[in-house]
C-alpha positions in Angstrom: 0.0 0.0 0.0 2.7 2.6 0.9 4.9 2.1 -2.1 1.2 2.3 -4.2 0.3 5.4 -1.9 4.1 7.0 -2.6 3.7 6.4 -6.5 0.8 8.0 -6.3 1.8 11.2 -4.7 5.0 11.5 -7.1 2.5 11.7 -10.1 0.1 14.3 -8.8 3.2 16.3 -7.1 4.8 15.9 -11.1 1.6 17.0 -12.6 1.5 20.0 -10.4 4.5 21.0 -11.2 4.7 20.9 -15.0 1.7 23.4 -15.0 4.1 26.1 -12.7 2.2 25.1 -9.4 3.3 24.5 -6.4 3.4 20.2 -5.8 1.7 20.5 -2.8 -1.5 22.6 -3.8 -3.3 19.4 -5.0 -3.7 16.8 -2.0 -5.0 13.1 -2.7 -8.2 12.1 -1.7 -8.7 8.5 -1.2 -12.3 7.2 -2.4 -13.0 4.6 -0.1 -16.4 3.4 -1.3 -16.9 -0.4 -0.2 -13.5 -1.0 1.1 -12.9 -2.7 4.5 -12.2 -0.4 7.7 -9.1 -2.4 7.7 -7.8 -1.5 4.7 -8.7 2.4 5.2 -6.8 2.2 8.8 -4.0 0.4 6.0 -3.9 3.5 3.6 -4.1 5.6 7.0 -1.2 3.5 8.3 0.4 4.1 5.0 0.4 7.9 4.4 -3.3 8.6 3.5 -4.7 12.1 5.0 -7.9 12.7 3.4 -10.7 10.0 3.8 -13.4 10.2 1.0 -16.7 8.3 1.4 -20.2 8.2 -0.7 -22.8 7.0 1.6 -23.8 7.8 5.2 -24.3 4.5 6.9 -21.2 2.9 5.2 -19.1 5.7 6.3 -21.0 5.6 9.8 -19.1 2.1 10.5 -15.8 2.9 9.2 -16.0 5.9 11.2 -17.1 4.4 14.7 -14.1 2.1 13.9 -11.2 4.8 12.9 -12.6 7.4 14.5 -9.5 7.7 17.0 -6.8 8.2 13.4 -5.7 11.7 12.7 -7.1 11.6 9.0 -9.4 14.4 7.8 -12.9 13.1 6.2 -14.7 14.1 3.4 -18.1 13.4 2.1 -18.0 13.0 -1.6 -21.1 11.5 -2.9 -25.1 12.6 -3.6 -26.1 13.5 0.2 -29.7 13.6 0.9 -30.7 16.2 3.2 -32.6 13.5 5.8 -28.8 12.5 6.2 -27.7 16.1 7.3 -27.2 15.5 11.0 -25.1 12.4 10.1 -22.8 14.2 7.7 -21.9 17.2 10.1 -21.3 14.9 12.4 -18.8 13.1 10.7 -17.1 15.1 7.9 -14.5 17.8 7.9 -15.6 19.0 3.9 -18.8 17.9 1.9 -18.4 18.3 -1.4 -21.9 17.6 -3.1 -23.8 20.5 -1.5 -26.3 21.1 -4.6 -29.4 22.7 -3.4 -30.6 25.6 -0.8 -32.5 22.8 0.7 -29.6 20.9 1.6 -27.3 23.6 2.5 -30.5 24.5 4.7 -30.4 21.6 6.4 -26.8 21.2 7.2 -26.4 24.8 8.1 -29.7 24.0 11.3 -27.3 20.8 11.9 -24.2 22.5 12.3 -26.0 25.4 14.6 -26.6 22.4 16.6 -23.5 21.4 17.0 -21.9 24.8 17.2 -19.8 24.2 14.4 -18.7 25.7 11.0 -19.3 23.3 8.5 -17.1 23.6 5.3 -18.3 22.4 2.3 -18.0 22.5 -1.6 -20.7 23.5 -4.2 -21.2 20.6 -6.6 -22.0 21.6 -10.4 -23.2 19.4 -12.9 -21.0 21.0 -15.2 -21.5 18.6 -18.0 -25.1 19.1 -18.2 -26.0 14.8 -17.8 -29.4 14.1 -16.6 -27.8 11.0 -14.4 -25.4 13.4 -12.2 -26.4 15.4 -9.1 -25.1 19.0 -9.0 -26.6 22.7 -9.7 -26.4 24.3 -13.2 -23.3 26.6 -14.2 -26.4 29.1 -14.7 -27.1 28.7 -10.9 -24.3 28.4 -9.5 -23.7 31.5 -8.5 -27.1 32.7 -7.1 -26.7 28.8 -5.2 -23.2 30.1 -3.9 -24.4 33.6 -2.7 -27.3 32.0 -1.1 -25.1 29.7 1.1 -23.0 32.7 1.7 -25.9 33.8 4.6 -26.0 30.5 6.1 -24.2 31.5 9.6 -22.5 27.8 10.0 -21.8 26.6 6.7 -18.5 28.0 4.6 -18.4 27.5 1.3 -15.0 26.5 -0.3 -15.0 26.2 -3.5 -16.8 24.1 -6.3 -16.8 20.2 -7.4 -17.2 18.3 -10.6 -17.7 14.9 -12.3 -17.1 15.2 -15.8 -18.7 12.4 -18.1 -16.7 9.6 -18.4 -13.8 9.0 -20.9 -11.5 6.6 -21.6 -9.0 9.4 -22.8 -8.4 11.9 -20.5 -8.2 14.7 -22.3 -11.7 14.2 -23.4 -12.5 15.6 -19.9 -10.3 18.9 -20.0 -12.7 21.4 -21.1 -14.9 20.5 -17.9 -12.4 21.0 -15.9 -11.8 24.1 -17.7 -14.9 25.3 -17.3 -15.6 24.3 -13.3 -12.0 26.4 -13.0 -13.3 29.0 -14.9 -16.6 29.6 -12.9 -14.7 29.6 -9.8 -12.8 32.4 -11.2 -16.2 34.5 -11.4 -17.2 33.7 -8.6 -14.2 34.5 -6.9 -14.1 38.2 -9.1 -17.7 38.7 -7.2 -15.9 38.7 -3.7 -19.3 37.5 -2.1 -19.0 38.2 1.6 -17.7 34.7 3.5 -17.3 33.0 0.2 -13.9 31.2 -0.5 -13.1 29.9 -3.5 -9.8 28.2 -3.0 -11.3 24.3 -3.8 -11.2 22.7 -6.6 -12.4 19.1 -6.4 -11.9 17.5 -10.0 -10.5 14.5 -11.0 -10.2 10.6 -10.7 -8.2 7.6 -11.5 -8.6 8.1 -15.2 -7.8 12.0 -15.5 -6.7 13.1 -12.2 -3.4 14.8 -13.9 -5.5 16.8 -16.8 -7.4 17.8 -13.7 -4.3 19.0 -11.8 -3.1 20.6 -15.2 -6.6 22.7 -15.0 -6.2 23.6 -11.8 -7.5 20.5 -9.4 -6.6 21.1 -5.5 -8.6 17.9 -4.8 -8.3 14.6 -6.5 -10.7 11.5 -5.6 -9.1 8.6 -6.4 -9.9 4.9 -5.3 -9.3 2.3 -7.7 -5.3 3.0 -8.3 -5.2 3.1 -4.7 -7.0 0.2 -3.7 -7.5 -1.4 -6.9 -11.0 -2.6 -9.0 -13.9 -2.5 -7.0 -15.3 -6.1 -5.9 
């Protein structure tokens, strides 16, 4: 796992730097969507500093389990605002915040909690029918809205780009989710951050980086093909 892990982490500091950026502005997050508490606590073990999970209760175990490992976790997959109370319980970033509704209901979660949650604004930037996400269109009233929520803080924006089996395919989303967080950014909405970029997987997490990717989510050259 650590040899995997190190391989890894040479490519996206490499990619980082042949676009002029700094190796260390893109961090690895590692998708950990039906893989064993044990082999998390491996990757953990191994270097890993950024947990990525895509449902509530399957997270809910592994955290219970690892909760007690200094690794920071982030909630990466469609989040249904019932769930709320588990995710701010749990997660250090979610980055599929794609309503008001939602963002309403993690915002009355965190209050609870006294806590500032940080989260991401998902866009569905490639327009597909089967991916969660706001519009590029609504992006920003979605963003400015957030921006009153007392205990949320919004840090940037997320993608999933349609699938490709040749990365470059999926550079002009990227392009784009970079380039909206640019205008966004010009607006300098009160509270509003725009320093995230989560973009990129297994397949075309360097074109992401080359775009401008701070957050990669990759599982399967981690931990290898889903059972």
């Amino acid at each position: 796992m650590k040899e995997i892990l190190e391989k890894l982490q040479r490519r996206i500091a490499e990619a980082a730097r042949a676009c002029g950026r700094d190796p260390r502005s893109s961090q690895l997050v590692a998708v950990t969507k039906t893989v064993a508490a044990k082999r998390v606590a491996e990757a953990i073990d191994a270097g890993v500093t950024i947990v990525g999970e895509n449902y509530i209760q399957e997270a809910r175990d592994k955290f219970n389990t690892l909760y007690d490992r200094k690794v920071s976790w982030h909630f990466i997959g469609h989040l249904q605002s019932n769930k709320a109370k588990y995710a701010v319980r749990m997660f250090d970033l979610i980055h599929s915040v794609d309503s008001l509704k939602l963002a309403e209901a993690l915002n009355k979660e965190a209050q609870k909690l006294a806590k500032v949650q940080q989260v991401l604004i998902q866009v569905n930037i490639s327009q597909e029918e089967t991916k969660s996400g706001t519009t590029e269109d609504e992006a920003v009233d979605l963003v400015t809205a957030v921006s009153r929520l007392d205990h949320l803080q919004v840090m940037g924006l997320m993608t999933m780009p349609p699938f490709f089996d040749q990365p470059e395919r999926a550079r002009p989303f990227f392009r784009r989710l970079a380039g909206l967080r640019d205008r966004i950014a010009r607006q300098a909405i009160p509270g509003i951050r725009m320093q995230e970029l989560s973009m990129g997987m297994t397949g075309d997490f360097e074109v992401a980086i080359a775009e401008g990717a701070t957050l990669v989510r990759i599982g399967t050259a981690l931990f290898g093909a889903r059972q």
